[in-house]
One Martini backbone bead per residue (centre of mass of N, CA, C, O) as a GRO file, in nm:
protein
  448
    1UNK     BB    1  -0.736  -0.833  -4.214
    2UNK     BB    2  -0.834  -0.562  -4.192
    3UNK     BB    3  -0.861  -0.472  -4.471
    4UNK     BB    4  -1.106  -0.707  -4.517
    5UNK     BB    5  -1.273  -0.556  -4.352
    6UNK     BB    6  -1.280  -0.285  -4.492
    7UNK     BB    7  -1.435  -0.388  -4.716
    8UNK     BB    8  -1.680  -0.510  -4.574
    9UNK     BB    9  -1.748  -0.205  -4.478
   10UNK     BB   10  -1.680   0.004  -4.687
   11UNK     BB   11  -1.487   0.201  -4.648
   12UNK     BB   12  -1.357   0.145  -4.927
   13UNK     BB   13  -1.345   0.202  -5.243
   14UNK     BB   14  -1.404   0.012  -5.541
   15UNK     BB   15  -1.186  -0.062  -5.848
   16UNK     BB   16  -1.351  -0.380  -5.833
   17UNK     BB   17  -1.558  -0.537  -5.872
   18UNK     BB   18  -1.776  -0.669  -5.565
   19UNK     BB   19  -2.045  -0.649  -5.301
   20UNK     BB   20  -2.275  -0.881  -5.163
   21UNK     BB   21  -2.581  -0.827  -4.962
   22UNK     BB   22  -2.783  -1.031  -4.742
   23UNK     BB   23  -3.008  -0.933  -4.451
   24UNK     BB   24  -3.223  -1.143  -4.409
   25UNK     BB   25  -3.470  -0.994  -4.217
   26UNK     BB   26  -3.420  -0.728  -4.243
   27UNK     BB   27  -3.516  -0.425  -4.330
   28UNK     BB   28  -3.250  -0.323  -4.363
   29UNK     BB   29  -2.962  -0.285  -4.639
   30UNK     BB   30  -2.742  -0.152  -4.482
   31UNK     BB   31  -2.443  -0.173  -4.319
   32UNK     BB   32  -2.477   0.048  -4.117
   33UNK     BB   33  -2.693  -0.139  -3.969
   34UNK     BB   34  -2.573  -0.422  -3.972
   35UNK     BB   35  -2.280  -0.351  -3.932
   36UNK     BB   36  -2.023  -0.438  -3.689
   37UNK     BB   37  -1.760  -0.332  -3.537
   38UNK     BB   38  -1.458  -0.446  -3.354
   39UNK     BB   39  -1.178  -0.293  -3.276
   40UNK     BB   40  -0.844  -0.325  -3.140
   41UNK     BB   41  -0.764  -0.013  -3.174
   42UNK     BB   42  -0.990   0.134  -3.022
   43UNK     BB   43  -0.946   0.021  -2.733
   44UNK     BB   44  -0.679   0.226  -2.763
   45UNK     BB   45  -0.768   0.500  -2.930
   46UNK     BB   46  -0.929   0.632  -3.219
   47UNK     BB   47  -1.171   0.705  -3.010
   48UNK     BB   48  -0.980   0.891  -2.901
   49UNK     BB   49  -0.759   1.174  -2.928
   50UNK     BB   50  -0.773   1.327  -2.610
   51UNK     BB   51  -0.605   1.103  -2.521
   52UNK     BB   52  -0.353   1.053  -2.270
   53UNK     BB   53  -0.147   0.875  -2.107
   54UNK     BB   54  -0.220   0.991  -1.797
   55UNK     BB   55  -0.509   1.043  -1.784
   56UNK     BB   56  -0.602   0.783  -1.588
   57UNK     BB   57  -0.460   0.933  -1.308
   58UNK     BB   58  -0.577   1.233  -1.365
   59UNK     BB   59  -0.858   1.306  -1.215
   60UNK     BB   60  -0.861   1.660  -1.277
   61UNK     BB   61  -0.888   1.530  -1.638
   62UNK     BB   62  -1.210   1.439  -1.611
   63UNK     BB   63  -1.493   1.586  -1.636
   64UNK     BB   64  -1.531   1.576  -1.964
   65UNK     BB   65  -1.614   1.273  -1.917
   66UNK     BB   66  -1.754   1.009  -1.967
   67UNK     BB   67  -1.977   0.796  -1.873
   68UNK     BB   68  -2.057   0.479  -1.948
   69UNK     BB   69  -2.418   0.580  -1.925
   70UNK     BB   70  -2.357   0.771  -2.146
   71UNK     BB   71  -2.232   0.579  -2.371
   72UNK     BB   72  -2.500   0.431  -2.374
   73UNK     BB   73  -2.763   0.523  -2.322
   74UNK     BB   74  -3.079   0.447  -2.450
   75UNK     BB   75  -3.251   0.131  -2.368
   76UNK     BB   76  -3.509  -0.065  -2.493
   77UNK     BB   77  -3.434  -0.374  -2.450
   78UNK     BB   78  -3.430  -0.475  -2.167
   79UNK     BB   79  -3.370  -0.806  -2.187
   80UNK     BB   80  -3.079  -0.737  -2.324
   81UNK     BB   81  -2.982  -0.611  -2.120
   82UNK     BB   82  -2.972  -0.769  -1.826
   83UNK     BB   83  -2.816  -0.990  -1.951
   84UNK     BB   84  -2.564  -0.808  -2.035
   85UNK     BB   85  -2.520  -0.677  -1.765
   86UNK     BB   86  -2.482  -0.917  -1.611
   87UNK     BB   87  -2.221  -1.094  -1.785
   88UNK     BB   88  -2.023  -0.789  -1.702
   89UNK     BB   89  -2.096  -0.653  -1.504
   90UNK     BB   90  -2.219  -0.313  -1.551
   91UNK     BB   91  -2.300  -0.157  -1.304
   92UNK     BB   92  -2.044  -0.105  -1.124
   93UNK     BB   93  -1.941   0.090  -1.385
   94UNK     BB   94  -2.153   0.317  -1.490
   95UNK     BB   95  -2.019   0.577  -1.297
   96UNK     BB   96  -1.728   0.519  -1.488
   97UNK     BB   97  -1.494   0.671  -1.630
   98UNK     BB   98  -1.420   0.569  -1.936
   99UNK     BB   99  -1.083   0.610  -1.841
  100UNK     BB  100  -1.105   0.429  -1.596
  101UNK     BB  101  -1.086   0.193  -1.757
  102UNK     BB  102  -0.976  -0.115  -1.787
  103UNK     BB  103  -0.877  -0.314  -2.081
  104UNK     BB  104  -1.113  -0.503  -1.997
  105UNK     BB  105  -1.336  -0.332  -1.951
  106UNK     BB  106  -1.364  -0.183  -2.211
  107UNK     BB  107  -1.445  -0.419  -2.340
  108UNK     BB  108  -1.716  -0.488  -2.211
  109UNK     BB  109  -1.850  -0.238  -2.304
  110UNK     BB  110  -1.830  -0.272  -2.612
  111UNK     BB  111  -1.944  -0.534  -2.629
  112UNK     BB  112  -2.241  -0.426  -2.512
  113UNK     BB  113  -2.297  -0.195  -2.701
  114UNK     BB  114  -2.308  -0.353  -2.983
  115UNK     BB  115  -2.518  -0.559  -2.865
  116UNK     BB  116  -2.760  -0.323  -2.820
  117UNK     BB  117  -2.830  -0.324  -3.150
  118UNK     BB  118  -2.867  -0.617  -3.307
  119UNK     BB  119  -2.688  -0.717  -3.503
  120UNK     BB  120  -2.633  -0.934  -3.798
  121UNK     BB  121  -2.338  -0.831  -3.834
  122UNK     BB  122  -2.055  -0.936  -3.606
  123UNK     BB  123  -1.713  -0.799  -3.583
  124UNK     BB  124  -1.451  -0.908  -3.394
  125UNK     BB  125  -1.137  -0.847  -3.277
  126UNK     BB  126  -0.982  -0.976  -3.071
  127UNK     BB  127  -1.184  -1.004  -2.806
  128UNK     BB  128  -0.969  -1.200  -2.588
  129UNK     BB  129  -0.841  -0.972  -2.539
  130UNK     BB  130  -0.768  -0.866  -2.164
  131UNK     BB  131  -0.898  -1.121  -2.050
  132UNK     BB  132  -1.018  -1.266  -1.787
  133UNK     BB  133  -1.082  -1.585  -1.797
  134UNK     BB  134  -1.404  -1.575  -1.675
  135UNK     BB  135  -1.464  -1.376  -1.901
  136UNK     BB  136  -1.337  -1.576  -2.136
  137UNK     BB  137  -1.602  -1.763  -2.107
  138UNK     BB  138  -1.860  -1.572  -2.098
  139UNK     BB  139  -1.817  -1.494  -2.396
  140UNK     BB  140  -1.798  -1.771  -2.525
  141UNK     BB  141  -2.102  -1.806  -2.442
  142UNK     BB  142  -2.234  -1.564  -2.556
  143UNK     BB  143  -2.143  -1.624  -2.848
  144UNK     BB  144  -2.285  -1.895  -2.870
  145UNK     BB  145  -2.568  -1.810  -2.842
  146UNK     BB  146  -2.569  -1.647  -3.079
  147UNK     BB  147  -2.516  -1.827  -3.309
  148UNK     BB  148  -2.837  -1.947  -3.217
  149UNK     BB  149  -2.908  -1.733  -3.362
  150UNK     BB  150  -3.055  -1.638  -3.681
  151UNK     BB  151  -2.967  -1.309  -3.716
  152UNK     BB  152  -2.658  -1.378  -3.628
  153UNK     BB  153  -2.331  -1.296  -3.779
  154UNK     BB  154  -2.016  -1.417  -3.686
  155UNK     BB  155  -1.711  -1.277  -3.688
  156UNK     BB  156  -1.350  -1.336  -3.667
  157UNK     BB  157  -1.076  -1.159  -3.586
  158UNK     BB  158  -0.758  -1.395  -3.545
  159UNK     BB  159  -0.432  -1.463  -3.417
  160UNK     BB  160  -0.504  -1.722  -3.234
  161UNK     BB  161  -0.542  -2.048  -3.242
  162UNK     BB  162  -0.678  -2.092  -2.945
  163UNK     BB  163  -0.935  -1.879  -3.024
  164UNK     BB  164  -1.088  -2.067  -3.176
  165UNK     BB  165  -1.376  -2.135  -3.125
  166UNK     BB  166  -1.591  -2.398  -3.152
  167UNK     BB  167  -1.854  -2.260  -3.303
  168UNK     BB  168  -1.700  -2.259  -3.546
  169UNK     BB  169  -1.710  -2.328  -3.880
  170UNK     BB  170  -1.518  -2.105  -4.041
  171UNK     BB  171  -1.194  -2.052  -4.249
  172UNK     BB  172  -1.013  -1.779  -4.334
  173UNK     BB  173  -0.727  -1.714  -4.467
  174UNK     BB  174  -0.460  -1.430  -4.406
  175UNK     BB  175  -0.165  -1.404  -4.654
  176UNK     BB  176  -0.010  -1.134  -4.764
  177UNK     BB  177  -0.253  -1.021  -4.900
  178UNK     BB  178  -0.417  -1.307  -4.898
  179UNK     BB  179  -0.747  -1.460  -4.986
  180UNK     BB  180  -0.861  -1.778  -4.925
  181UNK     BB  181  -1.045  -2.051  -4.930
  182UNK     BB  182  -1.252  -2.141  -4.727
  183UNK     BB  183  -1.275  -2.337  -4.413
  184UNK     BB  184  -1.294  -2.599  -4.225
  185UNK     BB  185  -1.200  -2.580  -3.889
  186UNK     BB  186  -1.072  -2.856  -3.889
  187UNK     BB  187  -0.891  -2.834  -4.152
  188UNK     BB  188  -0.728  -2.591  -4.055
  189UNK     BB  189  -0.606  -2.724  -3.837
  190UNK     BB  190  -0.441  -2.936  -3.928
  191UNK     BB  191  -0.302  -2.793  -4.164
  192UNK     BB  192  -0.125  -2.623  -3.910
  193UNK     BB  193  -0.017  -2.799  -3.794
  194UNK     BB  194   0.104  -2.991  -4.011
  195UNK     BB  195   0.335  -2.727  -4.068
  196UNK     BB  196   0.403  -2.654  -3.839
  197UNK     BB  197   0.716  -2.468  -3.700
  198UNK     BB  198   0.946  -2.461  -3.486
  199UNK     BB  199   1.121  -2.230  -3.345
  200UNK     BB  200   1.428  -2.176  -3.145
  201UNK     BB  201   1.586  -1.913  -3.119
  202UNK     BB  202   1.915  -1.958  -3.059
  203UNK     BB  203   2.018  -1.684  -3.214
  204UNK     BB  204   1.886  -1.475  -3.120
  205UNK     BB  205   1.960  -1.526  -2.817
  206UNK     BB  206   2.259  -1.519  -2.833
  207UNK     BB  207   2.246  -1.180  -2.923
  208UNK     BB  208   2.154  -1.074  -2.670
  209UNK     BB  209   2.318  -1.212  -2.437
  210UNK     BB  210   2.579  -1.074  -2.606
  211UNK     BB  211   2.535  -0.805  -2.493
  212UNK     BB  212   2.695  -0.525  -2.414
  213UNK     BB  213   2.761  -0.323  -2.142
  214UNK     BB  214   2.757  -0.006  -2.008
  215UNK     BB  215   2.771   0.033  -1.670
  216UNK     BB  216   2.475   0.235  -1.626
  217UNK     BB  217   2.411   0.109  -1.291
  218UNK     BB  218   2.264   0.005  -1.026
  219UNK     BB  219   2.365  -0.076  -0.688
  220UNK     BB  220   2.081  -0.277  -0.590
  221UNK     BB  221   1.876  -0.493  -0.398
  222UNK     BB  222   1.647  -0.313  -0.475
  223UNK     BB  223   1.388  -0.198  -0.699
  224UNK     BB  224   1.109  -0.262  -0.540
  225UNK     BB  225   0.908  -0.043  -0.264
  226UNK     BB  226   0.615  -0.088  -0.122
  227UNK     BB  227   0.422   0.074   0.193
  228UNK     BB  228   0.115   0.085   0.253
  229UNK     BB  229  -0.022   0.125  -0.046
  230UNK     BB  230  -0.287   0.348  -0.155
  231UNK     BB  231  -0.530   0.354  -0.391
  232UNK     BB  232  -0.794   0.647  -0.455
  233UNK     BB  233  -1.116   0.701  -0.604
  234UNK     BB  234  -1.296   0.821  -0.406
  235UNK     BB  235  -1.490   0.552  -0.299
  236UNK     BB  236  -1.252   0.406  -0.429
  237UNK     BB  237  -1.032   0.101  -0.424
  238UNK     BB  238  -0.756  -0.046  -0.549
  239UNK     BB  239  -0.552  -0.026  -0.337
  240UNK     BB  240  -0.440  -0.166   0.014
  241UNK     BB  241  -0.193  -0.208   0.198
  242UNK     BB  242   0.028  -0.311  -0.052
  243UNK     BB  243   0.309  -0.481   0.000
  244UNK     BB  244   0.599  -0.459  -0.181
  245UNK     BB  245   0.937  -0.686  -0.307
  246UNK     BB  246   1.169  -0.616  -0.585
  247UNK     BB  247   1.462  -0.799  -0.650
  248UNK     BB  248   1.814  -0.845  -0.717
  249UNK     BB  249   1.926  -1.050  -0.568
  250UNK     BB  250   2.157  -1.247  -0.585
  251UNK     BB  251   2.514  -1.263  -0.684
  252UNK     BB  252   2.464  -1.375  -0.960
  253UNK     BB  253   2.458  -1.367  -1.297
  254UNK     BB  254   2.123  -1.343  -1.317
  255UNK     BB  255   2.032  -1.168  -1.138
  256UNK     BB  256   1.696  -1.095  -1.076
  257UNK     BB  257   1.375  -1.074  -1.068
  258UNK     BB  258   1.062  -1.278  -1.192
  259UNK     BB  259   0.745  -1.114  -1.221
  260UNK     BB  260   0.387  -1.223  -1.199
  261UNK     BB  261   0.123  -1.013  -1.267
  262UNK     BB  262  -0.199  -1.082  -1.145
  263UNK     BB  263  -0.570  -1.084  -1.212
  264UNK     BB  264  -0.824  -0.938  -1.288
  265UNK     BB  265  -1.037  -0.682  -1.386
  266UNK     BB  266  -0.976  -0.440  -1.173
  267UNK     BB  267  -0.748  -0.478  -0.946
  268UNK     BB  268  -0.474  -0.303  -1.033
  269UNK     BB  269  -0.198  -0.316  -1.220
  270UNK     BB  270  -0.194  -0.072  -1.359
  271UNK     BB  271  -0.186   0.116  -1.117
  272UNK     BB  272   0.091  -0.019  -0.997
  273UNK     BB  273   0.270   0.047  -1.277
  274UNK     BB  274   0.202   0.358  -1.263
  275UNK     BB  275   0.407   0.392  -1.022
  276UNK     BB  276   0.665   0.255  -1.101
  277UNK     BB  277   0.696   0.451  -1.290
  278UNK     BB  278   0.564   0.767  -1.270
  279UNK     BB  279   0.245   0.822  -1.399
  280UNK     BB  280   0.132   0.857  -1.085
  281UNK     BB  281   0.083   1.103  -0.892
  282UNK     BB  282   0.015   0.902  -0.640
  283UNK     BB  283   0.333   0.836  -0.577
  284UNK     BB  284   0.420   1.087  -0.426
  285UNK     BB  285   0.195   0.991  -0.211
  286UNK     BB  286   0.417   0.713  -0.146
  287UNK     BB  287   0.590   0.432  -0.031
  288UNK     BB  288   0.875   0.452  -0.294
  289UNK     BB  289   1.111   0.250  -0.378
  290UNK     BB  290   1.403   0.272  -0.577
  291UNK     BB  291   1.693   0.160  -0.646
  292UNK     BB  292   1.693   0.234  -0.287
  293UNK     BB  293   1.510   0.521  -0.380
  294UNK     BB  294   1.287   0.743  -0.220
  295UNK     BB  295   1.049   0.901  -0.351
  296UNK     BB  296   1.091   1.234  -0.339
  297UNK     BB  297   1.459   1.310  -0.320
  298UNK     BB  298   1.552   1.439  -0.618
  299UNK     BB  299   1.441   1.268  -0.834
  300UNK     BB  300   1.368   1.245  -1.173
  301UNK     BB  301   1.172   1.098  -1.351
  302UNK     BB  302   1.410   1.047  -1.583
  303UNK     BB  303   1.589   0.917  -1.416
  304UNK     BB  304   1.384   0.646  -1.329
  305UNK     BB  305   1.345   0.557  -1.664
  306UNK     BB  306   1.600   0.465  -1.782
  307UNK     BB  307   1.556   0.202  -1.628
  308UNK     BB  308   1.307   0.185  -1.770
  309UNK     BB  309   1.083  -0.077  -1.944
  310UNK     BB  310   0.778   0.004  -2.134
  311UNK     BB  311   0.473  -0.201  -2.186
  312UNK     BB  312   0.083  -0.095  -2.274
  313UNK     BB  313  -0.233  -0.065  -2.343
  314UNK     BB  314  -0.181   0.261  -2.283
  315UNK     BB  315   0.020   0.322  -2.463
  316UNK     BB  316  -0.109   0.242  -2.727
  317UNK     BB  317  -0.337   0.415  -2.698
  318UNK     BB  318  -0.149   0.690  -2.742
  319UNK     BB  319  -0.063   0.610  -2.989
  320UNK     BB  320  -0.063   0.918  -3.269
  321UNK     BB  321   0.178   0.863  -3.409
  322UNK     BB  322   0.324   0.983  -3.716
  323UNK     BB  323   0.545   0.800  -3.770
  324UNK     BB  324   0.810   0.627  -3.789
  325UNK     BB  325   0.938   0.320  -3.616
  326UNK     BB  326   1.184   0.428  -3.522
  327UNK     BB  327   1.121   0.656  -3.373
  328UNK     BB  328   0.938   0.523  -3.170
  329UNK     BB  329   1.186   0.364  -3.094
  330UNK     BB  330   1.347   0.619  -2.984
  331UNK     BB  331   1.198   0.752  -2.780
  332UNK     BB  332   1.281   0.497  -2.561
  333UNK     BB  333   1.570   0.698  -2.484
  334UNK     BB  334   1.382   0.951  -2.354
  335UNK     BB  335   1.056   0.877  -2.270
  336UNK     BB  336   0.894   0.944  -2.535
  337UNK     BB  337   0.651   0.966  -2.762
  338UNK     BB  338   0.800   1.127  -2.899
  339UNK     BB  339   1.079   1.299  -3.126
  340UNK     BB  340   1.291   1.545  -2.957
  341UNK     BB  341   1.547   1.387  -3.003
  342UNK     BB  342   1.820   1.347  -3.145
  343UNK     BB  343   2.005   1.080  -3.253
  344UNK     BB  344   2.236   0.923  -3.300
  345UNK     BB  345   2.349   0.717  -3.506
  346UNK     BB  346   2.398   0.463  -3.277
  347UNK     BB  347   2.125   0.453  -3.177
  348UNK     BB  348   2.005   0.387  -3.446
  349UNK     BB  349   2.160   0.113  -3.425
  350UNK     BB  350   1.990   0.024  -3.188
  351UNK     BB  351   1.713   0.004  -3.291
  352UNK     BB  352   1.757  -0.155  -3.563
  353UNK     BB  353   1.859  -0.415  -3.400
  354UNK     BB  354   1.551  -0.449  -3.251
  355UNK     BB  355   1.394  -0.475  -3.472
  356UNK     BB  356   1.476  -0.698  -3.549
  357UNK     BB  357   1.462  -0.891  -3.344
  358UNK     BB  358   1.152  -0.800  -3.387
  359UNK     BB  359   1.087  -0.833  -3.723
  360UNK     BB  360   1.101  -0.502  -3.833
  361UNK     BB  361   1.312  -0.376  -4.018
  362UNK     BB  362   1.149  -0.326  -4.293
  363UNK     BB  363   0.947  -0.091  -4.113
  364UNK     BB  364   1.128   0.155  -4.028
  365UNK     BB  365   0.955   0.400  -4.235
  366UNK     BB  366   0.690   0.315  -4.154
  367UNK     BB  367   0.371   0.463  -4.033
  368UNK     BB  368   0.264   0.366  -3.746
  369UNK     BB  369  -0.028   0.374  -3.834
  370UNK     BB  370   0.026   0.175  -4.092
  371UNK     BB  371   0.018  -0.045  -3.903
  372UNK     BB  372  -0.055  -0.328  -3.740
  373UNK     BB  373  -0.122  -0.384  -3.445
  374UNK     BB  374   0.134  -0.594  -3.448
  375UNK     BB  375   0.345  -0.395  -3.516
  376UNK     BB  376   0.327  -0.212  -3.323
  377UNK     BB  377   0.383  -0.406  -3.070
  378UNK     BB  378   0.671  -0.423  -3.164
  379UNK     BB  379   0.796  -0.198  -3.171
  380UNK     BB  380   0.709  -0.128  -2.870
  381UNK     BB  381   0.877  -0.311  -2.772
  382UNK     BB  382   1.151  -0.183  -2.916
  383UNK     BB  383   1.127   0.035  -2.691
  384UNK     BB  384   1.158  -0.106  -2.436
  385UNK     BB  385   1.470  -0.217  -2.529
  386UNK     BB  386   1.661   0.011  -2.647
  387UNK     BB  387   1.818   0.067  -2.309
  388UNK     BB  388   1.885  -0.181  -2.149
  389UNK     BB  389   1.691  -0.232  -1.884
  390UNK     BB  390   1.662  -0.347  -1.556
  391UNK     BB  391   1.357  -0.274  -1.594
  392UNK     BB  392   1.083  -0.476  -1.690
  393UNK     BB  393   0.752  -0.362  -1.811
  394UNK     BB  394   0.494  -0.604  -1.902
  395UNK     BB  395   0.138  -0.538  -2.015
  396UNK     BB  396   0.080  -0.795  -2.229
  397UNK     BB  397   0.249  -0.793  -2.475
  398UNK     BB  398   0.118  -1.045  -2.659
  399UNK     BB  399  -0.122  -0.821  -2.787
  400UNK     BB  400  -0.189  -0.946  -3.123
  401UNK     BB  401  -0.036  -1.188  -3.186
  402UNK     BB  402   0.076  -1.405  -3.335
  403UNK     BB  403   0.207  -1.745  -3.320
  404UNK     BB  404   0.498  -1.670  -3.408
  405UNK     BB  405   0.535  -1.386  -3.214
  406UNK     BB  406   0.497  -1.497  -2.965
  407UNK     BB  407   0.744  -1.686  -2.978
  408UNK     BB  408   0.939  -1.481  -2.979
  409UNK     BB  409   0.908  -1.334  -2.765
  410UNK     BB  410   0.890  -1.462  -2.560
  411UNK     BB  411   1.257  -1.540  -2.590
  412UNK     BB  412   1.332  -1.253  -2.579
  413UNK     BB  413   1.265  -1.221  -2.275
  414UNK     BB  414   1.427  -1.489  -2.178
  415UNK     BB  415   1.698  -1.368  -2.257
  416UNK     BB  416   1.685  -1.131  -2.151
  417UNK     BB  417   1.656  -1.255  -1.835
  418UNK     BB  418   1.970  -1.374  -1.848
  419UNK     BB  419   2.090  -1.098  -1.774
  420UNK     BB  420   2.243  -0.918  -1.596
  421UNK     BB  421   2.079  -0.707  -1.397
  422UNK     BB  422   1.744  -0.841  -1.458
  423UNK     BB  423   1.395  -0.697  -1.404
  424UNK     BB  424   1.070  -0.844  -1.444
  425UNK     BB  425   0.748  -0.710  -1.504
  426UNK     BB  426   0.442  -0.935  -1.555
  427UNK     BB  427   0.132  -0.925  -1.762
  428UNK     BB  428  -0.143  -1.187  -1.800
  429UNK     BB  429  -0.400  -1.403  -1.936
  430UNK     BB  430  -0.169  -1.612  -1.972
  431UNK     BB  431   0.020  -1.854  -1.884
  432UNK     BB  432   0.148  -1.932  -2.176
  433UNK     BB  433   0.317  -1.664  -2.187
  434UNK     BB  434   0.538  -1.714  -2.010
  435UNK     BB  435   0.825  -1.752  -1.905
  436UNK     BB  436   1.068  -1.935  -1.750
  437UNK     BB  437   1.204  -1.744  -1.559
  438UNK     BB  438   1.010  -1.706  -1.363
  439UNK     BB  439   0.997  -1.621  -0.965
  440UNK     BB  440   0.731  -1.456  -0.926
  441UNK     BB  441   0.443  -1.392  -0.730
  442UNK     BB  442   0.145  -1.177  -0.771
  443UNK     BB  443  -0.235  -1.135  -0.685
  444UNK     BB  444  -0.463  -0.954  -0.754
  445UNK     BB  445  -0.776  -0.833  -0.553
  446UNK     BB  446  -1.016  -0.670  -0.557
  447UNK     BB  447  -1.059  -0.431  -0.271
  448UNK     BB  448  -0.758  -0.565  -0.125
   0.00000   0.00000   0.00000
């Protein structure tokens, strides 16, 4: 799908073939006036190369940062202004340093961005991943009225069949490399419908849950506790005296809670797991016990990661390594971006199983940049799985799959969350994404 947007957009000169243009009503018919395109991998990276990982959540590393209000610069068209900004609501943002936009946040003003272009052609990867509910109805309605202006053309480019909105007319199927004839969208979902075939995952699942045990687990009934926890940037707060408790259970087969953490865009997700990561320098001035163990007495950052398992889009957004996929899945056997330890061979057959387990073990030696969001997402998804860690922190993971990848991550979750002493926290901003395993529920409230 990417390939064949970056053909429309010019990026590759053809060694066949033509691609004709007409932009009219348009003055000029350069693509590069005329087309826009908002890609899902930008969003999380190769717009800032300078950006890194814990960027973050670090004040002090932010000065030479632009606020939201620079990076809009001078705005002609007050009309489609103030609408787009209503919409968005990007007042709040203005003065927000684009570093500190949470990834559902950095869409909003990505999409205000490009809308106030005024482009003929508007191609957009994947807008509705990310937003919560109420803004993916607003961007819905908005892009549907803009439908209804005869002077955009809009293209989405989507993983997920739920997501193609009523307002479209016509559906390109792109599979194996290979670009089908248009169809008209309900003739499309018909078709889809028609073969769709769930498979049960039944074989993947037991291959899990048989997974045998290293031993070298904590024995605590406490997993995560925060304290009257608030985290403050400047005159903003983000937590406030927030009490969190999450448990290893009852001594059952099963133990270990499986926590849904949801909110807004903007409420605090992202900031309360990195906390719990020790990724946020204000974790250490925070009362924060992880595995029974008080946060700053004496366990070192590796020490606590060891056992915890993490994907989340600012980690995609930060994976800017041209590696093999096998070794960013190596990477997180000891919690590095890069690969700086060598695995034993054992290792390495640990991860290669991983990769199976999420259907990508044939791109083992492919350069994680040369694979497309989808598949970077599971790579990364069997980095967090790859030392069968105790706590699992899941934000958003489903981020850019299509409908058959999605079914299967779910499964691998949920299987996952089967074997004993696994404790788990997800965010998504899709109910229908959650595992059947959840066990409990927290919600985040913007400024609360």
């Amino acid at each position: 799908k990417s390939l064949f947007v970056d053909t429309l957009i010019g990026k590759y000169p053809l060694r066949e073939g033509t691609i004709e243009y007409d932009f009219s009503p348009s003055v000029t018919q350069t693509v590069y006036d005329n087309v826009k395109y908002i890609a899902f991998r930008d969003t999380y990276g190769a717009a800032d190369t300078n950006y890194y990982y814990q960027q973050r959540w670090n004040a002090h590393d932010q000065d030479e940062v632009p606020d939201v209000r620079d990076m809009l610069g001078e705005i002609k068209n007050d009309k489609l202004k103030n609408e787009l900004f209503e919409l968005f609501h990007i007042e709040p943002l203005l003065d927000k340093k684009i570093i500190l936009l949470s990834s559902g946040e950095l869409r909003k003003f990505q999409l205000t961005k490009t809308l106030l272009t005024a482009p003929r052609v508007l191609i957009m990867d994947n807008p509705f991943i990310g937003l919560d509910a109420p803004t993916r109805e607003l961007l819905f309605s908005l892009l549907e009225r803009l439908t209804k202006m005869s002077s955009v053309q809009i293209v989405l480019v989507l993983s997920m069949l739920d997501d193609i909105p009523s307002f479209i007319t016509h559906v390109i199927p792109v599979d194996k490399m290979e670009v089908f004839p248009k169809m008209a969208r309900e003739a499309y979902l018909k078709a889809f419908h028609d073969r769709d075939t769930v498979d049960s995952f039944e074989e993947l699942q037991k291959r899990i849950i048989d997974l045998p045990y290293d031993g070298n687990t904590y024995d605590s009934d406490e997993v995560v506790k925060l304290n009257k926890v608030s985290i403050r940037y400047d005159d903003r707060t983000i937590l406030k005296e927030l009490d969190w408790e999450v448990k290893n259970g009852e001594k059952t087969v099963c133990r270990g809670e499986k926590w849904a953490l949801s909110g807004e865009n903007g409420a605090g997700k992202s900031t309360l797991l990195s906390l719990v990561c020790a990724d946020n320098p204000q974790s250490y001035a925070c009362d924060i016990s992880l595995f029974g163990r008080k946060r700053g007495t004496g366990e070192s950052i590796w020490e606590i990661k060891k056992h915890i398992g993490y994907v989340s889009p600012e980690m995609h957004r930060a994976y800017l390594k041209n590696l093999p996929a096998i070794e960013i899945v190596a990477s997180g056997l000891h919690d590095s971006i890069g690969l700086y330890k060598r695995p034993q061979p054992e290792q390495m057959a640990i991860c290669e199983w991983w990769m199976d387990i999420f259907g990508i073990a044939d791109l083992k030696d492919k350069p994680f940049l040369q694979l497309s969001s989808g598949e970077q997402r599971l790579a990364l998804l069997a980095r967090a799985f790859v030392k069968d860690p105790e706590l699992l922190i899941l934000d958003e993971p489903l981020h850019g799959l299509d409908t058959y990848n999605r079914r299967r991550v779910k499964k691998v979750i949920e299987a996952f969350c089967r074997r004993k002493d696994k404790t788990m926290i997800m965010v998504t901003h899709y109910e229908s994404e959650l595992p059947d395993t959840i066990t409990n529920r927290i919600f985040l409230t913007r400024n609360r």
